[in-house]
N, C-alpha and C positions, 0 to 999 in steps of 0.2 A: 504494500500500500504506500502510495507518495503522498503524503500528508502535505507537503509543499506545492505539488503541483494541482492539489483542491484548493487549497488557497488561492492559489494563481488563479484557477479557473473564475472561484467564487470571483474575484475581483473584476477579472475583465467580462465576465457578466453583467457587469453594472454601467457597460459599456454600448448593449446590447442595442441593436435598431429593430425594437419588435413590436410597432402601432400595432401591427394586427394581430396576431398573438397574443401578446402580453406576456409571451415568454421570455425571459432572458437568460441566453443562455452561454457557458463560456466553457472554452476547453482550453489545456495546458497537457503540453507532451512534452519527453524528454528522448532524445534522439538517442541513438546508440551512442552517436560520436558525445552525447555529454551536451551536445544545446537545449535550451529550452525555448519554446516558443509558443505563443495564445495568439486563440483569435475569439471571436462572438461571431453571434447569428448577426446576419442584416438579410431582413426581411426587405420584399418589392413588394407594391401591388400588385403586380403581376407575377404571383403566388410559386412560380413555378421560376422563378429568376433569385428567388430567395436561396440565400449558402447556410448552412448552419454551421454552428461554432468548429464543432470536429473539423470540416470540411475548409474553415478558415484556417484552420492552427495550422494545419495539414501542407497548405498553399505558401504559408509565411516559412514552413521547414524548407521544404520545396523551394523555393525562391532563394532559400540564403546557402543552404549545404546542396540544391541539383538534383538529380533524378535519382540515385542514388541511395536519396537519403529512408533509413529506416528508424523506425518508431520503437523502443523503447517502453515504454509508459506512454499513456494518454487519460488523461480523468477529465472529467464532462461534470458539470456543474450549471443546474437550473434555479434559477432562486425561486424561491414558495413551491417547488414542484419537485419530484424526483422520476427520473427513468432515464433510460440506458441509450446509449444513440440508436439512433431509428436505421431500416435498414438501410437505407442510401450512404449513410454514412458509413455504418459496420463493413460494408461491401469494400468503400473509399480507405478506411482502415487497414482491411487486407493488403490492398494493395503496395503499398508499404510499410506492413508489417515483418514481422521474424514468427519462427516456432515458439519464441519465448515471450514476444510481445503482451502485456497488460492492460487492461483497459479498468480504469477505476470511474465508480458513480456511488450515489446514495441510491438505499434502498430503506425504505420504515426508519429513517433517521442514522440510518450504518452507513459507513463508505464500504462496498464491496469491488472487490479485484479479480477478474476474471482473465484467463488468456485468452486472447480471440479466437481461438479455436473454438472456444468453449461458447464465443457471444455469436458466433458467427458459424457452426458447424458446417456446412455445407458449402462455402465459398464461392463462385464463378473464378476459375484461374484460368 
C-alpha cells in the first residue's frame, strides 16, 4: 500500500474539472524508474471527450519518461465517493503495466491494493 501516493491522489483531486459529475477524482502513480506523477479527471460536455484521472496521471508518465515507461503503483482517489477505476481505465492501466504492478483505492473507508491482474483478469493484449 503507498500511503503517499493516496495523499497525492487525495490532493490533486481537488483539482478536479467535474461540473457534470460532481466527481472529483485524482490519481498518483509511481513508475518503476522511481517518478511520481498525478493527474484528475476533466470532464467535456461532450461526455465522451472527458479523461479520467488514471488516464491523466498515465499521459503526464508518458510525456516525461516515453513509451517505455511502466507503472509501479497507481492509487485512485475520489472524494465523498469510493471505487476502483472503471474499465477504460483498468484496460489503459495494463497497458503499461508489469506482473507486479498495484493499483490502490478505498473501499468501506480501507485503502485496498490489488495487482492488476487481479483488477483486470482478463486483459485485451
Amino acid at each position: 500500500m503507498s500511503a503517499d501516493l493516496m495523499s497525492i491522489a487525495r490532493d490533486v483531486a481537488t483539482k478536479a474539472h467535474s461540473p457534470y459529475s460532481k466527481f472529483q477524482v485524482g490519481a498518483a502513480l509511481r513508475t518503476v524508474a522511481g517518478s511520481i506523477f498525478s493527474g484528475c479527471n476533466v470532464e467535456n460536455a461532450s461526455y465522451g471527450l472527458t479523461i479520467c484521472a488514471e488516464r491523466s496521471a498515465i499521459c503526464h508518465a508518458v510525456a516525461e519518461e516515453g513509451p517505455a515507461m511502466k507503472i509501479a503503483t497507481l492509487a485512485v482517489v475520489c472524494l465523498g465517493h469510493e471505487f476502483p477505476p472503471c474499465g477504460a481505465c483498468r484496460q489503459f492501466i495494463v497497458e503499461f503495466a508489469t506482473p507486479l504492478t498495484t493499483v490502490c483505492f478505498l473501499q468501506h473507508g480501507k485503502p485496498v491494493s490489488m495487482q492488476v491482474s487481479e483488477l483486470l483478469p482478463s486483459a485485451f493484449k
